[in-house]
N, C-alpha and C positions, 0 to 999 in steps of 0.2 A: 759516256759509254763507248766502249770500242767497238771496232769492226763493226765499222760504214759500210753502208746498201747503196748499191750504184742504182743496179739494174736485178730484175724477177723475169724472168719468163718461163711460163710452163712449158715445157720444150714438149714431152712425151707423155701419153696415155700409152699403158699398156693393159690389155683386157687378158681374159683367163685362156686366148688360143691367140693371143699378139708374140710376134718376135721379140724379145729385148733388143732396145737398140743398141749399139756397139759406141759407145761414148768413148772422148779424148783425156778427157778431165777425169780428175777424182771423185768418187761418189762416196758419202755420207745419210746411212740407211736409217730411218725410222720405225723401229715397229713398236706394237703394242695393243692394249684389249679395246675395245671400240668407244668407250668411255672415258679413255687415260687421260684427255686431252693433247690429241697430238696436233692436231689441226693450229690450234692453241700453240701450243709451244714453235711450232713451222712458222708460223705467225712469226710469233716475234723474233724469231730468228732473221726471218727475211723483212722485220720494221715493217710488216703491212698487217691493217688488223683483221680482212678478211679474205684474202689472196686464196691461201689453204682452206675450203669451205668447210666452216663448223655448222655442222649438220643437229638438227634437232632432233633426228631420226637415227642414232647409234648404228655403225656397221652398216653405213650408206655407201661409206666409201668401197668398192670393190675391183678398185683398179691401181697398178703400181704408178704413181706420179712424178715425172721427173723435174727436179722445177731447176736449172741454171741460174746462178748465182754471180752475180758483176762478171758475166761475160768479158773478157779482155782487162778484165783490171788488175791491177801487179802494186798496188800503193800499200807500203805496210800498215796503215791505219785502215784499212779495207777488210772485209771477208774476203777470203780466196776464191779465184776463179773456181767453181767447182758447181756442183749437182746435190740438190737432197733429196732424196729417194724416199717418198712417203709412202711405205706400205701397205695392205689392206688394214685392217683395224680389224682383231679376232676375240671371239669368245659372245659375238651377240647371241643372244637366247633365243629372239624369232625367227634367224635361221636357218635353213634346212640344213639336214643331216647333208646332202650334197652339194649346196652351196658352200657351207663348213670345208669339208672335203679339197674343195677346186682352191677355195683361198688358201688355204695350207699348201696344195701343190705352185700354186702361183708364187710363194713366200719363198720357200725349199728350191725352187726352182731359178730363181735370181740369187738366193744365198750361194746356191754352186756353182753358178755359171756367168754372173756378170763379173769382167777381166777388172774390172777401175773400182769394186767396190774396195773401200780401205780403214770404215769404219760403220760397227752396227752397235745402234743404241737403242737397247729396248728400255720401254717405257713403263715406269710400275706407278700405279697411287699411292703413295706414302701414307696415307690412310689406312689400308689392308693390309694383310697378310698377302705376298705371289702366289697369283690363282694355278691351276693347272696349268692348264692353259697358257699363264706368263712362265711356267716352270719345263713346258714343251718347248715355248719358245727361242728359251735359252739354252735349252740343251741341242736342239736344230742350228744356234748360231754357231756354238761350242763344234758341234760337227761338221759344220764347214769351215772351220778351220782357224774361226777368228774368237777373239774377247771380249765378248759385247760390253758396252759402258751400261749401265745404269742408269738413269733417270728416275727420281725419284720426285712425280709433279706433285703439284698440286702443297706444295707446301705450305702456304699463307692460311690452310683449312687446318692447321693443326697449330698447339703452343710450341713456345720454344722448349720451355723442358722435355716437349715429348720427341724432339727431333732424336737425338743420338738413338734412342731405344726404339723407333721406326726405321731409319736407316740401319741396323743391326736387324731385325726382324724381315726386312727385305733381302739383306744379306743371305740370314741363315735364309729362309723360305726359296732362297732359288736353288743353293747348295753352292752359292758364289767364296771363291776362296777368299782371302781377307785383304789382298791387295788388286782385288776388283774394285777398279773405279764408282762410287755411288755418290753422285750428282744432284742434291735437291734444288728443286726447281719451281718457279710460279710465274706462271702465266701476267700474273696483276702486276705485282712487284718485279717481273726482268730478273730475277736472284737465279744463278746460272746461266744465263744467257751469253756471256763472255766468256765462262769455261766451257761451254761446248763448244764454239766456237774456237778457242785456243789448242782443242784435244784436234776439228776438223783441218784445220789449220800446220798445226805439225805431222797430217799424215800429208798433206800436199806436195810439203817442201821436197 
């Protein structure tokens, strides 16, 4: 497997009345419904199996996480120096109408204003149909100005003949044009795990 983990450090917590901090490096943004498995996926991104906490409580996480990734390292068999930016997790049911609210200004508000972001990948279940919710999300990345990737988890929960016609159904359900990147991915098996890494990778350079 490519792209070796040097180093992890959670650099920054950001809360719903925190400054973003003004980072050097490239940042690589995570969002997704509180369920997606993103924790999971951040995971194995960064080779650790509980670094990013997977919560048995959906939509625990309510703060923007910034985790630094092989700080100083330059080795082409390496992940790049850079930052992945683990978003709130939205669409939990318990909620509040104004907790709901503040995560969404929290999300919107790093999508238009952090200078280093340089790639957003939202996260859908390959399972479902894109919820509202996943269908806001993308049109928030779309207006700030970027392409978001796809991520399509949780793959290893479906057959293989059902793949093509889920990755199509994620497609149309966001209203994603056809040469939107869609990325199936799992957690168990690593499958994806190199191509987001290669997509993170070529925005560095």
């Amino acid at each position: 497997m490519g792209y070796k983990i040097r180093s992890v450090n959670l650099e920054t917590v950001c809360g719903i009345t925190s400054k973003l901090p003004e980072n050097r490096r490239c940042e690589a943004a995570f969002a997704g419904k509180s369920n997606v498995g993103k924790s999971s996926l951040i995971n194995a991104l960064m080779e650790r199996k509980s670094y990013a906490r997977i919560s048995s409580q959906p939509g625990k996480t309510q703060t923007i996480n910034y985790y630094r990734i092989n700080e100083g390292e330059n080795r082409e068999d390496f992940a790049p120096d850079c930052y992945l930016v683990d978003l709130p997790g939205y669409g939990y049911a318990n909620a509040s109408v104004e907790v709901k609210a503040k995560w969404g200004k929290m999300i919107e508000r790093y999508l238009h204003t952090s200078g280093m972001l340089k790639s957003v990948f939202l996260l859908v279940d390959i399972r479902h149909a894109p919820s509202a919710n996943d269908r806001l999300m993308y049109s928030w990345v779309v207006e700030s100005g970027r392409v978001p990737v796809i991520i399509a988890t949780k793959k290893d929960k479906i057959k293989r003949s059902q793949l093509q016609g889920a990755l199509k159904a994620i497609r149309t359900g966001l209203g994603a044009s056809s040469d939107t990147a869609v990325i199936p991915f799992s957690a168990v098996t690593k499958e994806g795990r190199d191509e987001i890494w290669q997509l993170i990778a070529q925005t560095v350079e």
